[in-house]
N, CA, C and O of each residue as an XYZ file, in Angstrom:
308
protein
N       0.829     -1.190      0.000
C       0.000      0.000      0.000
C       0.874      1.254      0.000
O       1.768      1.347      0.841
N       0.634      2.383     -1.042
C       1.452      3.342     -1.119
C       0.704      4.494     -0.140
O      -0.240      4.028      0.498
N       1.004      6.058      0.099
C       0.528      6.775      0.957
C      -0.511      7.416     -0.234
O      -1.514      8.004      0.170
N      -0.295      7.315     -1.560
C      -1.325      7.993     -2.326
C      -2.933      7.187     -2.487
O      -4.013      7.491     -2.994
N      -2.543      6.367     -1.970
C      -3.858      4.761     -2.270
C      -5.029      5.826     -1.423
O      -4.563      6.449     -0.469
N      -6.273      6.001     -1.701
C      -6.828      6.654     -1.192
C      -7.630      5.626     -0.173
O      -8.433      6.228      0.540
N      -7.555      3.651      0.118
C      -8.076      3.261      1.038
C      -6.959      3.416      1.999
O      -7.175      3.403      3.211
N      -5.471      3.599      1.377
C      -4.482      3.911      2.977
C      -4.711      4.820      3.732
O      -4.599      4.731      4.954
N      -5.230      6.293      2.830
C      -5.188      7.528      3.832
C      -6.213      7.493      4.598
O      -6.006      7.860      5.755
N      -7.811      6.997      4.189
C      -8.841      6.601      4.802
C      -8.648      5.763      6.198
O      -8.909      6.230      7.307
N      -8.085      4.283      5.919
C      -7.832      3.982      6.994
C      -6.585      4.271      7.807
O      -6.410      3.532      8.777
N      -5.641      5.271      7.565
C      -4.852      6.393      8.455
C      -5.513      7.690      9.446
O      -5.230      7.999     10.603
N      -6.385      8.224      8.597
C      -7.494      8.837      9.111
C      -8.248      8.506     10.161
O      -8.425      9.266     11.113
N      -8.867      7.066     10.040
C      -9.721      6.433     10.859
C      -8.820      6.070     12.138
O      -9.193      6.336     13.281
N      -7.544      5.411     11.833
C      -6.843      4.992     13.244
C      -6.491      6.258     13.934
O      -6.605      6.182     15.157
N      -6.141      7.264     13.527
C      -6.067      8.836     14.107
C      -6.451      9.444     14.597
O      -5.998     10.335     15.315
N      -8.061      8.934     14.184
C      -9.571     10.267     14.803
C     -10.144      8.950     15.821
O     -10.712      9.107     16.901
N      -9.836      7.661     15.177
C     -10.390      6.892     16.429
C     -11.956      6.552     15.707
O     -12.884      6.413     16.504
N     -12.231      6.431     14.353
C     -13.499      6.747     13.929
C     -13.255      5.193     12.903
O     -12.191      4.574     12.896
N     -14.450      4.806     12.125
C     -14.816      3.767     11.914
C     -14.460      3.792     10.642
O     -15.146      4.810     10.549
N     -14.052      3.653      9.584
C     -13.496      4.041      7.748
C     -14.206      4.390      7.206
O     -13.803      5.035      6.239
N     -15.974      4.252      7.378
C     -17.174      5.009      6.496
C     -16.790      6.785      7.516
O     -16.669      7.877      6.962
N     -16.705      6.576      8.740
C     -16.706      8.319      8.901
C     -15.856      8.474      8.405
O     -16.027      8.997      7.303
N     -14.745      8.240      8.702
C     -13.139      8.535      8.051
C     -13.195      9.040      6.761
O     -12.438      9.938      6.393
N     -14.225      8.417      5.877
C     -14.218      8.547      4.391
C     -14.897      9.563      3.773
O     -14.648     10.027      2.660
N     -16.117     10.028      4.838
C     -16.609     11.043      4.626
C     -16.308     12.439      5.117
O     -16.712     13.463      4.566
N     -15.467     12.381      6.342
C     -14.872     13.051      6.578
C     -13.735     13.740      6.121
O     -13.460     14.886      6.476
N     -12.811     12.803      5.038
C     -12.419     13.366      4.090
C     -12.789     13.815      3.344
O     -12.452     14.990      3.198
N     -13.443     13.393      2.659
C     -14.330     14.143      1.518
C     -15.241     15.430      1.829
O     -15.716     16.160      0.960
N     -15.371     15.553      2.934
C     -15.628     16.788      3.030
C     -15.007     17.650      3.127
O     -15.352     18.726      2.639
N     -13.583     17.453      3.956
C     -12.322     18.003      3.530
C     -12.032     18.511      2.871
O     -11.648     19.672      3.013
N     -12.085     17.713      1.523
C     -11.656     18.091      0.159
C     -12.253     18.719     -0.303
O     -11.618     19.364     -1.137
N     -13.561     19.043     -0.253
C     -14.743     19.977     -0.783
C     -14.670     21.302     -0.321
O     -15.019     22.293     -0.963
N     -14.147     21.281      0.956
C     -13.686     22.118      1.964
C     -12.634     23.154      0.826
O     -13.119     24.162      0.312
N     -11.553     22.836      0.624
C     -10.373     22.450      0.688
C     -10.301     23.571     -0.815
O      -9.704     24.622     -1.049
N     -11.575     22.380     -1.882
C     -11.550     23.110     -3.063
C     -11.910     24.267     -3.302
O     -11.249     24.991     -4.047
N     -13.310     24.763     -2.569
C     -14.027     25.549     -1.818
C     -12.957     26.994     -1.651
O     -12.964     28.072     -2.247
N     -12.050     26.425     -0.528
C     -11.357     27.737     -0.338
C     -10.385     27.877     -1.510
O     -10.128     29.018     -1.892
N      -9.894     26.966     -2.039
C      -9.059     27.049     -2.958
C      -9.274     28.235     -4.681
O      -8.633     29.018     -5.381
N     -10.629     27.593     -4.567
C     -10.803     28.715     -5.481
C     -11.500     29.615     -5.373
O     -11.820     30.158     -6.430
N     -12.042     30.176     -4.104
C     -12.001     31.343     -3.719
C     -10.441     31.962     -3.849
O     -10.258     33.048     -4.399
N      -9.842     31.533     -3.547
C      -8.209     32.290     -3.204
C      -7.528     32.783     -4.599
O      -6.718     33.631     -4.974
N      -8.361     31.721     -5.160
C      -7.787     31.670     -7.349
C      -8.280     33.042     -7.595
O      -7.440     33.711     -8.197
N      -9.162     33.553     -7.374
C     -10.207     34.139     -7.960
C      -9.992     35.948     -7.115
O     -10.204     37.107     -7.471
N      -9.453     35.242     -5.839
C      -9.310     36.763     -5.505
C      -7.502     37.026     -6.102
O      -7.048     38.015     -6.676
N      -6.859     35.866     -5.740
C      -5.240     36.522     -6.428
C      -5.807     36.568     -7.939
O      -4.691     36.872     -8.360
N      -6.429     36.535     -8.878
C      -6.819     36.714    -10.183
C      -6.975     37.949    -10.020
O      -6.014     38.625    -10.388
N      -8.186     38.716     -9.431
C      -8.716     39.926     -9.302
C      -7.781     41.079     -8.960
O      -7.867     42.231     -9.384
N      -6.646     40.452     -7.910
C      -5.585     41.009     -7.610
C      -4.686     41.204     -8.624
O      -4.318     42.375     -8.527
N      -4.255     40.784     -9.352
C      -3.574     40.847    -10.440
C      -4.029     41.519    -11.545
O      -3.447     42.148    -12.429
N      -5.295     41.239    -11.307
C      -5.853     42.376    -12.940
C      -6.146     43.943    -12.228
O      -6.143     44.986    -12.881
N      -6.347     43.869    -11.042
C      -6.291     45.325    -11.158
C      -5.191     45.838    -10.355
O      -5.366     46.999     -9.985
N      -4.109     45.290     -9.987
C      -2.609     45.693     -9.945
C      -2.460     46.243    -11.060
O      -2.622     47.453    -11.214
N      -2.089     45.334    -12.119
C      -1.984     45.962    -13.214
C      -2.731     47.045    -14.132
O      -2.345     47.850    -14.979
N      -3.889     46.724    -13.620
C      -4.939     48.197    -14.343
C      -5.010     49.109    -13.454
O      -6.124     49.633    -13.449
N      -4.031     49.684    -12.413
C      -3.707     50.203    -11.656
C      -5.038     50.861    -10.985
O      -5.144     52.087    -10.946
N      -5.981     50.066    -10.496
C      -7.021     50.462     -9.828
C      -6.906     49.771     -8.325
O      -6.400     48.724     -7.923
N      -7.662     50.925     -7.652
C      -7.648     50.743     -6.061
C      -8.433     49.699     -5.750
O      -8.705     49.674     -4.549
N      -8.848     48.921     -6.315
C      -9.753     47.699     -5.517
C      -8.541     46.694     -5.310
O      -8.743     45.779     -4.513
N      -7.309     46.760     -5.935
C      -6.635     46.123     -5.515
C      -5.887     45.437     -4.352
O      -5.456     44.294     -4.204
N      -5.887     46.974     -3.278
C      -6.090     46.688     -1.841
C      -7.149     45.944     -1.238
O      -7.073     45.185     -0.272
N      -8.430     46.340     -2.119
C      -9.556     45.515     -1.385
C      -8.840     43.750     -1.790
O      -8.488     42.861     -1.015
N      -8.843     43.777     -2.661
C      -8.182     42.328     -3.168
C      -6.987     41.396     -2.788
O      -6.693     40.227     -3.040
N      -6.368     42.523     -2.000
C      -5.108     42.031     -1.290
C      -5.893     41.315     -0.053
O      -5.917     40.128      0.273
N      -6.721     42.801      0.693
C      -7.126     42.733      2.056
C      -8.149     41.358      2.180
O      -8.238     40.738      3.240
N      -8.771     41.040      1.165
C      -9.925     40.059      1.303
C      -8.876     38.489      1.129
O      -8.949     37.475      1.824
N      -8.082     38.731      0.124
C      -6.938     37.429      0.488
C      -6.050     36.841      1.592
O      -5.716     35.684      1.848
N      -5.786     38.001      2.149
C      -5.800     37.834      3.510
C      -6.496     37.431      4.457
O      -6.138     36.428      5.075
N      -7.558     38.058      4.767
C      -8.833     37.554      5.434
C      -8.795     36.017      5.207
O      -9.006     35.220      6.121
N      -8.494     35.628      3.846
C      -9.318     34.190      3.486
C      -8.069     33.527      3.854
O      -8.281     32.495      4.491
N      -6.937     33.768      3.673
C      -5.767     32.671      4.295
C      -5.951     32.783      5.906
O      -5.510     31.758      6.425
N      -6.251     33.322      6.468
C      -6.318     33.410      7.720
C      -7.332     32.390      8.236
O      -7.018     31.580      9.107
N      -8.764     32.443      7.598
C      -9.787     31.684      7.630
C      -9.059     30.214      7.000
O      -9.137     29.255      7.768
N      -8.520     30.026      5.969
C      -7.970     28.584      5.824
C      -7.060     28.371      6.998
O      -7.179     27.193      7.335
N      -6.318     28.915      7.664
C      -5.088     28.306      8.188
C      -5.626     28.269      9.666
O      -4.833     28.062     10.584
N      -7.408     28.535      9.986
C      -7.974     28.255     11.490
C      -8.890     27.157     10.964
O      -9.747     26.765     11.756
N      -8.853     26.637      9.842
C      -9.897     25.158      9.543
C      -9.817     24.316     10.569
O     -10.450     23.261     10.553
């Protein structure tokens, strides 16, 4: 079993949380939904950030400031 096998990380998960491999499994997966969720929120504001850096408009601070906000919110998941 390699660490990418997705029944290894499941049942790694499960011996960890102490939980049964159906929670384990869903509990990842919500994770990941989680995960994608913030992910492209973050795409979308460094996108926004970048186009109006360069079109030298002030929402860009807003665009900085709200990326911030959102790494902060990922890194208390």
């Amino acid at each position: 079993m390699s660490q990418s096998d997705p029944d290894f990380r499941t049942r790694k998960i499960a011996a960890y949380t102490g939980t049964d491999i159906d929670t384990a499994g869903r509990a990842f997966d919500e994770l990941l939904k989680i995960l994608d969720e913030y992910s492209k929120k973050f795409y979308d504001l460094h996108k926004r950030f970048i186009d109006d850096s360069l079109a030298g408009k002030e929402n860009a601070l807003k665009a900085e400031f709200s990326a911030k906000n959102l790494a902060f919110e990922i890194s208390h998941l």
